[in-house]
KOLKOLZA-336258 format. One line per 2 residues: for each residue x, y, z of C-alpha. Coordinates in Angstrom, 2 decimals, m for minus. Example, Ala and Ser with C-alpha at 12.3 -4.5 7.8 and 13.67 -1.06 7.14 Angstrom:
12.30,m4.50,7.80; 13.67,m1.06,7.14;
//
This chain:
m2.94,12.73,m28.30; m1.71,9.32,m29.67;
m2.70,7.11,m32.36; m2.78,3.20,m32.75;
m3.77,0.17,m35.00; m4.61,m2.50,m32.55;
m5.29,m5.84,m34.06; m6.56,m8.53,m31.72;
m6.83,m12.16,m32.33; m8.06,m15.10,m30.61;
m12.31,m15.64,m30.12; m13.02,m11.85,m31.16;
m16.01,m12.15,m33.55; m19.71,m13.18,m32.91;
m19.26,m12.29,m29.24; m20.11,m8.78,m29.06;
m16.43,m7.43,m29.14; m16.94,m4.51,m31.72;
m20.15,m2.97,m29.72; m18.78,m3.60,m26.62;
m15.71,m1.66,m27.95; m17.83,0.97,m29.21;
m19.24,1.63,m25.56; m15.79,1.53,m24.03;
m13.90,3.65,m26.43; m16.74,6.57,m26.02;
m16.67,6.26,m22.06; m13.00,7.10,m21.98;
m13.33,9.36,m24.98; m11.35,7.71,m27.81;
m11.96,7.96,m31.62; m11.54,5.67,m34.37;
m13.26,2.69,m34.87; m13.11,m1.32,m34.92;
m14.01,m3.51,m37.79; m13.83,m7.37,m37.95;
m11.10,m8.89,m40.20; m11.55,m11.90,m43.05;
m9.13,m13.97,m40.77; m11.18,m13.86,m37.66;
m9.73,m11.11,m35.87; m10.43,m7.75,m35.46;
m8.74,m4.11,m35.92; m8.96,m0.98,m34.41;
m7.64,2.56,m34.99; m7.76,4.52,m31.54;
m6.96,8.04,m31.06; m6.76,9.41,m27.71;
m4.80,9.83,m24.48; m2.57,6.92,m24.10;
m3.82,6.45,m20.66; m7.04,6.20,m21.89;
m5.75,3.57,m25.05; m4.16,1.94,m22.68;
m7.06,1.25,m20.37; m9.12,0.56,m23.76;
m6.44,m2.19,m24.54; m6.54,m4.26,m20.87;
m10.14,m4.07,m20.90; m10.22,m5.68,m24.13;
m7.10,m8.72,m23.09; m8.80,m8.88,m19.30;
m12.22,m7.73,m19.11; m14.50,m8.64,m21.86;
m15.36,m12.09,m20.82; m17.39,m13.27,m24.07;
m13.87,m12.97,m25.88; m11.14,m15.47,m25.50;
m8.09,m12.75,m26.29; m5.02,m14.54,m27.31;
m2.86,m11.61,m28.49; m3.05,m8.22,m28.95;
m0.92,m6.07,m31.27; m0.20,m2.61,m31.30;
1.69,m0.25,m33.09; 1.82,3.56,m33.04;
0.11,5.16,m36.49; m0.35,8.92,m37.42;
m3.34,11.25,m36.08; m6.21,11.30,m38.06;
m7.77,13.35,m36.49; m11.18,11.12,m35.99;
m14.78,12.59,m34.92; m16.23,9.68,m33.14;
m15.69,6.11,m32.36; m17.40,3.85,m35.30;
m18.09,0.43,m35.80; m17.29,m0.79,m39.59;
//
């Protein structure tokens, strides 16, 4: 299991990013959660398989059309051992 704080920028909020998030980090069974940020973007702690983070992470840059992703960054964090996957 892996953790990581993902912060993605670009048109993230008011589209439907964090429950779409929410769906997709439960279907490939990652914890954590997502919460929008004061400068427009949003952040995410997922813990998980890394395949599965991975796939969370192109679906979020390729696949959710209402956003307009211009970067995604991610950096590797400690296990915190998370229950579900949240929405704050």
């Amino acid at each position: 299991m892996v953790h990581y704080n993902i912060k993605i920028t670009g048109n993230v909020q008011r589209v439907g990013f964090r429950m779409a998030s929410e769906k997709k980090a439960r279907e490939l069974g990652i914890k954590g959660f997502v919460r929008n940020e004061r400068d427009g973007s949003v952040y995410m702690e997922a813990e998980g398989r890394d395949d599965a983070i991975n796939k969370l992470i192109t679906w979020a840059q390729e696949e959710f059309a209402p956003a307009n992703v211009k970067n995604v960054e991610v950096e590797e964090g400690e296990i915190k051992n998370y229950q579900n996957f949240a929405i704050k």
